[in-house]
C-alpha positions in Angstrom: -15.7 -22.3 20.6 -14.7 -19.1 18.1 -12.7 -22.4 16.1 -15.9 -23.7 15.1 -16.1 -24.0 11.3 -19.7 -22.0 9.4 -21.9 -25.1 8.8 -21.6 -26.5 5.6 -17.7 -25.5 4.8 -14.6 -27.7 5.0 -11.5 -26.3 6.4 -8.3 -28.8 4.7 -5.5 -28.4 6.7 -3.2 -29.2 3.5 -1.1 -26.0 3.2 2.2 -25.6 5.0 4.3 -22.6 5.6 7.7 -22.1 3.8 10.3 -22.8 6.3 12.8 -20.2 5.3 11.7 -17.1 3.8 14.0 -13.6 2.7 13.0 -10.1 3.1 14.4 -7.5 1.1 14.6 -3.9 2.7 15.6 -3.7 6.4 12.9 0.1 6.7 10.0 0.0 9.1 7.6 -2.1 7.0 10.2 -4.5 5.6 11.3 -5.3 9.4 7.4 -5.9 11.0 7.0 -7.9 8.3 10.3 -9.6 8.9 9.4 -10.0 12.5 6.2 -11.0 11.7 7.4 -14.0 10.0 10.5 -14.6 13.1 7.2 -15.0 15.1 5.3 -17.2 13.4 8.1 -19.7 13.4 9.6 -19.4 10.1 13.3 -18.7 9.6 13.9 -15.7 8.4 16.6 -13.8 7.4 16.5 -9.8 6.5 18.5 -7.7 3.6 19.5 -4.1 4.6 22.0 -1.8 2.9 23.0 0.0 6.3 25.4 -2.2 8.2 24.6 0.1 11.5 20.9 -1.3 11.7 21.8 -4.9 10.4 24.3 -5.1 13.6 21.6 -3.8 15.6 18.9 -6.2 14.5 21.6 -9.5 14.9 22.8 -8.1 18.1 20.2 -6.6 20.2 17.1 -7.4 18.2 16.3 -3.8 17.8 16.3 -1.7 14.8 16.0 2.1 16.5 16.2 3.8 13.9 12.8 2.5 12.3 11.1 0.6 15.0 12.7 2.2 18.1 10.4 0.8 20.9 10.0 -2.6 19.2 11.9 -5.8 20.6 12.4 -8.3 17.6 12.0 -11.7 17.6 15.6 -13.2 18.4 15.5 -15.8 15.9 15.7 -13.0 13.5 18.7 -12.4 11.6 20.4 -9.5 9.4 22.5 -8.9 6.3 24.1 -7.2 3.6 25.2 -9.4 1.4 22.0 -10.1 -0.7 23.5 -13.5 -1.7 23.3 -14.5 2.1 19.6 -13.8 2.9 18.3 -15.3 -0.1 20.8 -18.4 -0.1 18.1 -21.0 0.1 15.1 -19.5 0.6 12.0 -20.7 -0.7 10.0 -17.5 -1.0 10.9 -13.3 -1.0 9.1 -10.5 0.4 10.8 -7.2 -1.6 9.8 -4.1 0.9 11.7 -1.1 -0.3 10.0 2.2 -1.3 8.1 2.1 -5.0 10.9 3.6 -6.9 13.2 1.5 -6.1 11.3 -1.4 -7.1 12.6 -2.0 -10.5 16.3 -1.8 -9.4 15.8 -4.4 -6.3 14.0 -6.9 -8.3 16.9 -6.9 -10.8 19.6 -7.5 -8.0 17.0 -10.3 -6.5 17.3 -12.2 -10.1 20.5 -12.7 -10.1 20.6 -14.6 -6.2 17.1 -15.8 -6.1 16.3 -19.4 -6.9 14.4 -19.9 -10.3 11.1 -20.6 -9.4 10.2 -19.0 -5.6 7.5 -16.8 -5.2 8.2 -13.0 -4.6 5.8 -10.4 -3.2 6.3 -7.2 -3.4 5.3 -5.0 -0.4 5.3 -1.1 -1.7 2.2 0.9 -3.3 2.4 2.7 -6.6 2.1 3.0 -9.9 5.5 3.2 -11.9 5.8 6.7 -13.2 6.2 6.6 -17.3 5.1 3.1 -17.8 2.1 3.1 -15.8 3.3 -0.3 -14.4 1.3 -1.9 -10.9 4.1 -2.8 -8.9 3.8 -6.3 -9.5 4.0 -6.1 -13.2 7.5 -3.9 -12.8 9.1 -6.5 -10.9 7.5 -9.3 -13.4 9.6 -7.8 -15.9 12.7 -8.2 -13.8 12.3 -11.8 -12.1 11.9 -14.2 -15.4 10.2 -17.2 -14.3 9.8 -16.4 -10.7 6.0 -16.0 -9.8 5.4 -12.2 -8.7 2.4 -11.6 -6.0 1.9 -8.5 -3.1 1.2 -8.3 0.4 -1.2 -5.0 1.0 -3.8 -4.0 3.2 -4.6 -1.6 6.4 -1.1 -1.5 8.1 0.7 0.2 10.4 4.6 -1.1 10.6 5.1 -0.4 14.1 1.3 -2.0 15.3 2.3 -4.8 13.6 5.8 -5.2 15.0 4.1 -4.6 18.5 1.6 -7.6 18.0 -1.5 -5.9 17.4 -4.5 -7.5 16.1 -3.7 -6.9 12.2 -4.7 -8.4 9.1 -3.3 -7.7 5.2 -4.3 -9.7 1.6 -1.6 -11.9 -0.2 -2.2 -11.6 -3.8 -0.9 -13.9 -6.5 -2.2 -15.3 -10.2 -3.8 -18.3 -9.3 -2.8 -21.1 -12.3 -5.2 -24.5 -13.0 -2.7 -26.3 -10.9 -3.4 -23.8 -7.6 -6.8 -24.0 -8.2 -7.0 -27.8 -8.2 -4.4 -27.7 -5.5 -4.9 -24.3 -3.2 -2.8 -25.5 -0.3 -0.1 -25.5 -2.3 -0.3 -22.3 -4.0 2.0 -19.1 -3.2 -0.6 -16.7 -1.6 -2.0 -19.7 0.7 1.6 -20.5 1.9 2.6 -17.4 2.3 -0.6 -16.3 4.0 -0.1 -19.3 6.1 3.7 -17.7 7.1 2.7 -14.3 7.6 -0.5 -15.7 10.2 0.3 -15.5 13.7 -1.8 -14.9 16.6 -2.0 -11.4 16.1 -1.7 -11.3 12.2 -4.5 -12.7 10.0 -3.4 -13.2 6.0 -6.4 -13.5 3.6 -5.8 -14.6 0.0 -6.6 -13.2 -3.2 -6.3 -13.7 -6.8 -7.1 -10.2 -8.0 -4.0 -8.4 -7.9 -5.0 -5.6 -9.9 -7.4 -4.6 -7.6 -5.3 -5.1 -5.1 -2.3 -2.9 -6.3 -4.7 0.1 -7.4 -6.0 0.0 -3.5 -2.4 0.5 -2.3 -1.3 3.2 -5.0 -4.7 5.5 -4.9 -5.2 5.5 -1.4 -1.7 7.2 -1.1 -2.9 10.5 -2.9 -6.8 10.4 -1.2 -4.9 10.2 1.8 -3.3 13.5 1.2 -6.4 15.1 0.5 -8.2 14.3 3.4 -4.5 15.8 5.1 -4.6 18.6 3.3 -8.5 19.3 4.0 -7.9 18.2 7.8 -5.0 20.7 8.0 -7.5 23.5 6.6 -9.4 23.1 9.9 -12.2 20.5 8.0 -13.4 17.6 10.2 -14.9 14.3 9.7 -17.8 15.6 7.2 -15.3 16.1 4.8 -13.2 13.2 5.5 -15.5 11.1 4.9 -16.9 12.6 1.7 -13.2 12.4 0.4 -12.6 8.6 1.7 -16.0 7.5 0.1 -15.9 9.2 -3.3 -11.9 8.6 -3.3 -13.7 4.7 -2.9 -15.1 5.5 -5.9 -12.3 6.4 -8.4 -10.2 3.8 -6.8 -13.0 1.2 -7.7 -13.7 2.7 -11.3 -9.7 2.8 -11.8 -9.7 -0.7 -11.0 -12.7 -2.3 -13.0 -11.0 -0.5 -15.9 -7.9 -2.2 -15.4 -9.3 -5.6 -15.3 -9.6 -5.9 -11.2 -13.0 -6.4 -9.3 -14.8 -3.6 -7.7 -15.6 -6.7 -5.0 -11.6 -6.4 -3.9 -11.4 -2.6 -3.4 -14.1 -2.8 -1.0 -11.5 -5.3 0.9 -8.6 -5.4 3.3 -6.5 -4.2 0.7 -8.9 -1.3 -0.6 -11.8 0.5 2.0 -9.3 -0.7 4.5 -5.8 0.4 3.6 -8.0 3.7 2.8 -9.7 4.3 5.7 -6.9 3.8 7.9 -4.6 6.1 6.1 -6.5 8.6 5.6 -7.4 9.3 9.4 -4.4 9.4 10.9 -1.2 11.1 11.1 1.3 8.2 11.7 0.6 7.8 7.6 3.1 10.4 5.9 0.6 10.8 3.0 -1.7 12.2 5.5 0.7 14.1 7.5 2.0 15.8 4.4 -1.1 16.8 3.1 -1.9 18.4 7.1 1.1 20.3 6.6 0.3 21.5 3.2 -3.1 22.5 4.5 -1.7 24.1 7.5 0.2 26.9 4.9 3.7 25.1 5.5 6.1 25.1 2.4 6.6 21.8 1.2 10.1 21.8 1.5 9.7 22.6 5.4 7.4 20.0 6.0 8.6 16.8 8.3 11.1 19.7 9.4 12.8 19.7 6.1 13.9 16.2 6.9 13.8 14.6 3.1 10.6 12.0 3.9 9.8 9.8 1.3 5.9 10.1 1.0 4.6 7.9 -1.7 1.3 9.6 -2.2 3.6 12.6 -3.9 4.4 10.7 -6.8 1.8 8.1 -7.0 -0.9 11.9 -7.9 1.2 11.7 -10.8 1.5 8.3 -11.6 -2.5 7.6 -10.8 -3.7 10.2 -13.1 -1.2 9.9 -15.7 -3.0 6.3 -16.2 -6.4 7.0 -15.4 -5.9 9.2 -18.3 -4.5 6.7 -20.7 -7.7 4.5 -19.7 -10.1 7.1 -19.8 -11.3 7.6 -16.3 -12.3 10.9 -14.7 -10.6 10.7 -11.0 -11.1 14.9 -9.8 -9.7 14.0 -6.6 -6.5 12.3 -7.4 -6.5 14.8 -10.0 -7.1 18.3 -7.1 -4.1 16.6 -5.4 -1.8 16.4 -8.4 -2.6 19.9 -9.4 -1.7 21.3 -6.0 1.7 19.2 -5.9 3.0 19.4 -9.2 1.0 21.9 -11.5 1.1 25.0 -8.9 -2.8 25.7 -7.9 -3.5 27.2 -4.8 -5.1 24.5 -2.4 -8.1 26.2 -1.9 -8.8 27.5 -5.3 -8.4 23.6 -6.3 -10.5 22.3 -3.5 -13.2 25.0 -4.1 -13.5 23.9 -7.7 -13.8 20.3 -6.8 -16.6 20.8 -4.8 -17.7 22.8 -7.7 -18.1 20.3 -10.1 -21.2 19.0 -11.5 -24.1 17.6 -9.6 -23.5 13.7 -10.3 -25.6 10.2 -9.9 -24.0 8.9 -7.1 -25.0 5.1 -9.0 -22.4 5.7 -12.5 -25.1 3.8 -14.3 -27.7 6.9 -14.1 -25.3 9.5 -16.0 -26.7 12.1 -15.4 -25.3 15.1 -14.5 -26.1 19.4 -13.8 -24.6 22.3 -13.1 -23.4 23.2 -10.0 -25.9 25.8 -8.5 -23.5 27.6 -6.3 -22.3 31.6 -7.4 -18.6 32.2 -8.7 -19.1 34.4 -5.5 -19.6 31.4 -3.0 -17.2 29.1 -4.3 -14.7 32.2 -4.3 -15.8 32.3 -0.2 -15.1 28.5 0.0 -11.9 29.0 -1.8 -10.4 32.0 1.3 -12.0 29.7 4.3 -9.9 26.3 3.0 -6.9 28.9 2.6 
């Protein structure tokens, strides 16, 4: 039986799920997750500002224009009136894109009921303040406990029911940890978990929130390098060493190296930084493919959050003192004008480094200006 608890662990089935629960942003992610919850039997109702796809979702079940092959769970139901989706609910997923955060969780304030747990679902770091997610909408929802949902997902595998798991992250307080069952990320782990979907918990969301925003901009170096005509040798140098400023950004931040090696760190990483369904990665393929960024997606405006986030992510690891070269190559290539293979020449240029931080040690690289200049023309 694959039920069968370890030997030696106790499995108390004392947590419920929330019986009606709101999501805030009717986009790709925000409806999977939506439909999601429709499947695992809990009422839920969706917010979307574009009355076109809310009459689609209440009377088809279909939103086309994100999810176009998908077939939503009836039970599901649209609006957008705020007031309405949130009337009574007794927890809020908020799935809008990272800039927007701020402005949403104001408007869910003034509707939401003092006390329910909101997660936030989007991946950055808030540009200026150096703000995780989490702690932008903290400022915004008073007493209302503030968590995330994060981890290796795809919106339209999800909506389609494939096998998919993600990490619900909330502070845990004495009381939850007298009383897990009854915390936030346990119930709304438990609403999220479906046959298909598996929900783990954590307390950590700082680790948690720097997994989401950094894999965004390693993503769109591996792109950029793929793009280039690179293959999996240098993917996977980026995705491990990209591992490795994610986890140091982290620990400095007061999250646990343990949790970037999770669902919500390796994972989110790995996955986005291999294919092109992830518009981080298919922006930096583009880019590495010689096509102006204003004609990439077809010079449709996409919104690609690894853009800003190179910004954002190195504008704190600065604050904090961390060295991160490859979030640091991307920025310099989207926002300081370098020439992509100048910049990826010089970061394989750097100093020969300890792979273990605690050796410090560190030599010249023994490679001529002449070779790296060769590097430079074959990634151009």
């Amino acid at each position: 039986m694959i039920h069968a608890p370890l030997a030696g662990t106790s499995y108390p089935n004392s947590s419920r799920r929330y019986e009606k629960v709101a999501v805030i942003g009717a986009g790709s992610w925000g409806t999977a997750l939506a439909a999601t919850l429709a499947k695992s039997g809990v009422e839920t109702r969706i917010w979307g500002r574009d009355q076109i796809v809310i009459d689609e979702i209440n009377a088809g079940s279909m939103n086309s224009r994100h999810l176009p092959d998908v077939l939503l769970p009836s039970s599901l139901t649209g609006h957008t009136d705020m007031s309405q989706v949130l009337d009574g609910a007794e927890a809020a997923l908020i799935v809008v894109p990272s800039p927007s955060i701020r402005d949403v969780a104001r408007i869910v304030s003034h509707f939401a009921g003092p006390q329910i747990p909101v997660a936030i679902c989007a991946k950055g770091i808030e540009s200026g303040t150096g703000l995780l997610m989490t702690q932008v909408a903290d400022e915004e929802l008073d007493t209302r406990p503030v968590g995330c949902v994060s981890g290796p997902t795809f919106a339209r595998e999800t909506a389609l029911g494939h096998p998919t798991a993600a990490t619900v992250a909330f502070p845990f307080s004495h009381l939850d940890r007298l009383k897990p069952g009854e915390s936030p990320a346990v119930r709304l782990a438990m609403s999220l978990t479906n046959e298909s979907f598996r929900a783990y918990v954590s307390d950590d969301l700082v680790g948690v929130e720097i997994g989401g925003a950094v894999k965004n901009v390693i993503a769109v170096a591996c792109g950029m390098m793929t793009g280039a005509g690179f293959a999996e040798n240098t993917r996977a140098a980026l995705i491990t060493r990209g591992l490795d400023e994610m986890k140091a950004l982290a620990e400095a931040l007061g999250g646990r190296r343990e949790t970037v090696t999770g669902l919500s760190g390796i994972g989110d990483l790995s996955l986005t930084c291999s294919s092109p369904t992830s518009r981080n990665m298919a922006l930096g393929q583009q880019l590495g493919q010689g096509i102006e960024r204003e004609k990439c997606f077809d010079g449709m405006p996409v919104v690609v959050e690894g853009e800003a986030n190179a910004v954002s992510v190195t504008d704190l690891a600065r604050r904090v003192g961390i060295t991160m070269p490859i979030c640091e190559t991307v920025r310099s290539i989207l926002h300081d004008g370098a020439e992509l293979g100048g910049a990826f020449a010089e970061l394989w240029a750097r100093p020969i480094e300890a792979e273990p931080r605690a050796m410090d040690v560190a030599f010249m690289h023994p490679a001529s200006d002449e070779d790296i200049a060769s590097l430079a023309e074959r990634i151009s």
